[in-house]
C-alpha positions as CSV (number, residue, x, y, z in Angstrom):
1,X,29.5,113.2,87.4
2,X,32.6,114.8,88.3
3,X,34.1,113.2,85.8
4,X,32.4,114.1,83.1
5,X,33.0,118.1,84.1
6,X,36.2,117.3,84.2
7,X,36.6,115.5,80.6
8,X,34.7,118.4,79.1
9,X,36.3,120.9,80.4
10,X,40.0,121.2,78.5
11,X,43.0,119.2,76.5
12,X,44.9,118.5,80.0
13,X,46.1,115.4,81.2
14,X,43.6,114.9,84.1
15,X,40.7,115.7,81.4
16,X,41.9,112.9,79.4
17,X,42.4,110.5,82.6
18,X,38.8,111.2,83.1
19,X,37.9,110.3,79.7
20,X,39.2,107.2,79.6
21,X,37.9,106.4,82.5
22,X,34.4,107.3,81.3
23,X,34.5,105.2,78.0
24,X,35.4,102.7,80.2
25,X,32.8,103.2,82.3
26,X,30.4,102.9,80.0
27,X,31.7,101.1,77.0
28,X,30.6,97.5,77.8
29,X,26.7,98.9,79.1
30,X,26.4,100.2,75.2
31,X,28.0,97.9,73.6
32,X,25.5,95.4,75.5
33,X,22.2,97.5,74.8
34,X,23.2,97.5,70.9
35,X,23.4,93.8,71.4
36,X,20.3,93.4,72.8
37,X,18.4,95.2,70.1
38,X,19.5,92.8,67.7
39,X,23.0,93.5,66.0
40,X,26.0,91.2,66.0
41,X,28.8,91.1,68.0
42,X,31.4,92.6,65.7
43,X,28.6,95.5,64.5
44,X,27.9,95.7,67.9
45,X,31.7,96.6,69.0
46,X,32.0,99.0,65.8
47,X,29.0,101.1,67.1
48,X,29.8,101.6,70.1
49,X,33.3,103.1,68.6
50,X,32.0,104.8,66.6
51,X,29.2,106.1,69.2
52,X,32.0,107.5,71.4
53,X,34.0,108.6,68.3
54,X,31.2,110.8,67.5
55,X,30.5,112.0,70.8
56,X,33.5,113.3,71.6
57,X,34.4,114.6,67.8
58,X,31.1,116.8,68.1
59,X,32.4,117.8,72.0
60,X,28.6,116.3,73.2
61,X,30.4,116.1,76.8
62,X,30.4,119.9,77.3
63,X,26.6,120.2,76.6
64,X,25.8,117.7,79.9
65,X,24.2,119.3,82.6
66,X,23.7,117.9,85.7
67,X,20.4,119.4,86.4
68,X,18.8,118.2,83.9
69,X,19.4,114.8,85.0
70,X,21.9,111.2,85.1
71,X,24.7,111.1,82.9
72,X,23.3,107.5,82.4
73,X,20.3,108.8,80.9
74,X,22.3,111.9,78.7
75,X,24.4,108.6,77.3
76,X,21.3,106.2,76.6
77,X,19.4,108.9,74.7
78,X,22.3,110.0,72.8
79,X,23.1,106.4,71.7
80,X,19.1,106.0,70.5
81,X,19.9,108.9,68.7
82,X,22.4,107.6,67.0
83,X,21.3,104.0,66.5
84,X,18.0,105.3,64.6
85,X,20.0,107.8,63.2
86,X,22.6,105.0,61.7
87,X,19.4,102.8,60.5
88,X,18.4,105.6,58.4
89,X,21.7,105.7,56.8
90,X,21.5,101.9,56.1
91,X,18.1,102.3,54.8
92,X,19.3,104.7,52.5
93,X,21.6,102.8,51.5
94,X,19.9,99.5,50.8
95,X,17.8,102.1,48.6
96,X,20.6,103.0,46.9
């Protein structure tokens, strides 16, 4: 968990240590859960990217608190999030 105070706390070179470290961490787990509910390898790689692109564009890291539970948990709901959140979009766009 410390490292994930650390990541979110500045721009300094132990704050991005910590980062990289954290993705990873945790890059192969999501990668794997977006496998398992169903997409392909290489959609499954480009999610995750872009899952941790967007989490650390919109600066997500600084809003975990440790109180309200695992890190684990703050990462799996933010990728559901995002997964039904990117079906919309490819709904939408099937729709036209």
């Amino acid at each position: 968990m410390m490292a994930v105070m650390v990541s979110a706390s500045s721009d300094s070179p132990q704050a991005r240590a910590a980062l990289e470290t954290l993705c990873r961490t945790y890059w192969y787990p999501l990668y794997a859960y977006i496998r398992h509910e169903g997409r392909s390898a290489a959609d499954a790689q480009d999610l995750t990217q872009e899952f941790f692109a967007r989490l650390l564009a919109r600066n997500s890291l600084a809003r975990v608190d440790p109180h309200k539970g695992k890190f684990r948990s703050f990462l799996l709901a933010s990728l559901r999030h995002f997964l039904s959140d990117q079906r919309d979009r490819d709904r939408a766009a099937k729709r036209g």
